[in-house]
N, C-alpha and C positions, 0 to 999 in steps of 0.2 A: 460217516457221522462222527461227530467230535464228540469223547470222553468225557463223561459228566463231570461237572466242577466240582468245586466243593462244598456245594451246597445241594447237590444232587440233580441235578438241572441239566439238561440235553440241550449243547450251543446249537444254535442253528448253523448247518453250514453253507459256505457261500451257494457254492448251486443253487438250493434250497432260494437265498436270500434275493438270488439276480430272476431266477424265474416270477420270484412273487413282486419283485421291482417293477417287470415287466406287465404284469394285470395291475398293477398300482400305476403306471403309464397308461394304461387305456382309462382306468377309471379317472384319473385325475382329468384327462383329458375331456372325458363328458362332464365332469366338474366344471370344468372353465369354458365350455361352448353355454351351457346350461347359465353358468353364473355369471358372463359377461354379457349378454342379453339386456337384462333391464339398466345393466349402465350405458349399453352403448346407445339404447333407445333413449333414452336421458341427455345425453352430450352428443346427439350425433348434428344439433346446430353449433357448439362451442367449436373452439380451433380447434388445429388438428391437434396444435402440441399439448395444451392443454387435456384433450379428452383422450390424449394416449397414454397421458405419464397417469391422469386418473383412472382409468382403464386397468395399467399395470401394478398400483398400489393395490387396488378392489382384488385385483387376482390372489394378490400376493398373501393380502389378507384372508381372502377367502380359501385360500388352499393352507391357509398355516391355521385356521379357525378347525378347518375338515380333520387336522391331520391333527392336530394339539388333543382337540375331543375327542376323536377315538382312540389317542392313545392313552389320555387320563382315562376316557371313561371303562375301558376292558382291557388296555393295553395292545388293541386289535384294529388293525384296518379290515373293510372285507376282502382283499388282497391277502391279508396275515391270515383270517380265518380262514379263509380257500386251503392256504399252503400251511397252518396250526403251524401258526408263529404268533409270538407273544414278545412284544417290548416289555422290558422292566426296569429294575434298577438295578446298578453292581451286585447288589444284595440279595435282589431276586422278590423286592417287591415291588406295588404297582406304582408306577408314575406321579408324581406330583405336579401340579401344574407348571413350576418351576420346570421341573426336568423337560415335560413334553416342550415347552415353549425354547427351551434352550437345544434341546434338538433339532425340533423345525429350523431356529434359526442357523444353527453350524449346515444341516444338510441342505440348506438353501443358498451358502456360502459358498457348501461345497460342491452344488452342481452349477453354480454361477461363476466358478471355477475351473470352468471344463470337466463336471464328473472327477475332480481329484481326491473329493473326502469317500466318493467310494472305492474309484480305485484302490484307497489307501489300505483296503483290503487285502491287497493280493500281498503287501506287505510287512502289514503288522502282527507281531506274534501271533496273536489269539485269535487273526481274522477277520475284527470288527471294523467296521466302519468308521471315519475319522472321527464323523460326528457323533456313534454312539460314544466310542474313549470318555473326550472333548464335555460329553452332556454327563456325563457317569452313569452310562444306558448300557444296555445287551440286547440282542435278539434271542429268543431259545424257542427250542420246537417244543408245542405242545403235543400232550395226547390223544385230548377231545378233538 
């Protein structure tokens, strides 16, 4: 476990971050079977190309809608709750809609990337993720 900051606050560390990534993959993924349903039902006469690129926006939205709200609203996915992680900000308070939206966007970049904004973990100072840096975000363990 990593040394509290200076604000008193317990980092999360990577382990911690990759196993809770990993139930955040399962859950996203009932996300998008669940959430792409009544589009495909909708466009399943329109072209293909048409109802694929629609398809892939609906998702895009829809997973950056799931992931923006829970982290403004508690700074928690049930993924983060499971493994008492908490997004914040540099400073160590909650999210602003600004932030969570600028994060989804970098970590969407960066797994569009081939997974390089997390990668970027293994080699930056403090361990964080490209896209927290990037959004002026943190993870930290909670207690609850």
């Amino acid at each position: 476990m990593r040394p509290p900051d200076n604000r008193g606050e317990q980092r999360a560390t990577l382990a911690r971050r990759a196993v809770s990534l990993l139930y955040e993959a399962l859950l996203l993924t009932a996300l998008v079977l669940a959430g792409s349903l009544p589009l495909v039902m909708l466009t399943h006469e329109m072209g293909d190309g048409l109802a694929r690129l629609l398809l892939q926006l609906h998702l895009v939205v829809l997973a950056g809608a799931y992931f923006a709200w829970q982290w403004r609203r508690g700074g928690q996915t049930l993924a983060m709750k499971t493994w008492r992680l908490r997004v914040v900000t540099r400073e160590g308070a909650p999210l602003t809609w600004r932030h969570a939206l600028k994060r989804y966007g970098y970590a969407f970049a960066g797994t569009l990337a081939f997974g390089t904004g997390f990668l970027w973990a293994l080699a930056d100072r403090d361990g964080q993720f490209l896209h927290d840096r990037l959004a002026g975000t943190m993870i930290i363990r909670t207690e609850d």
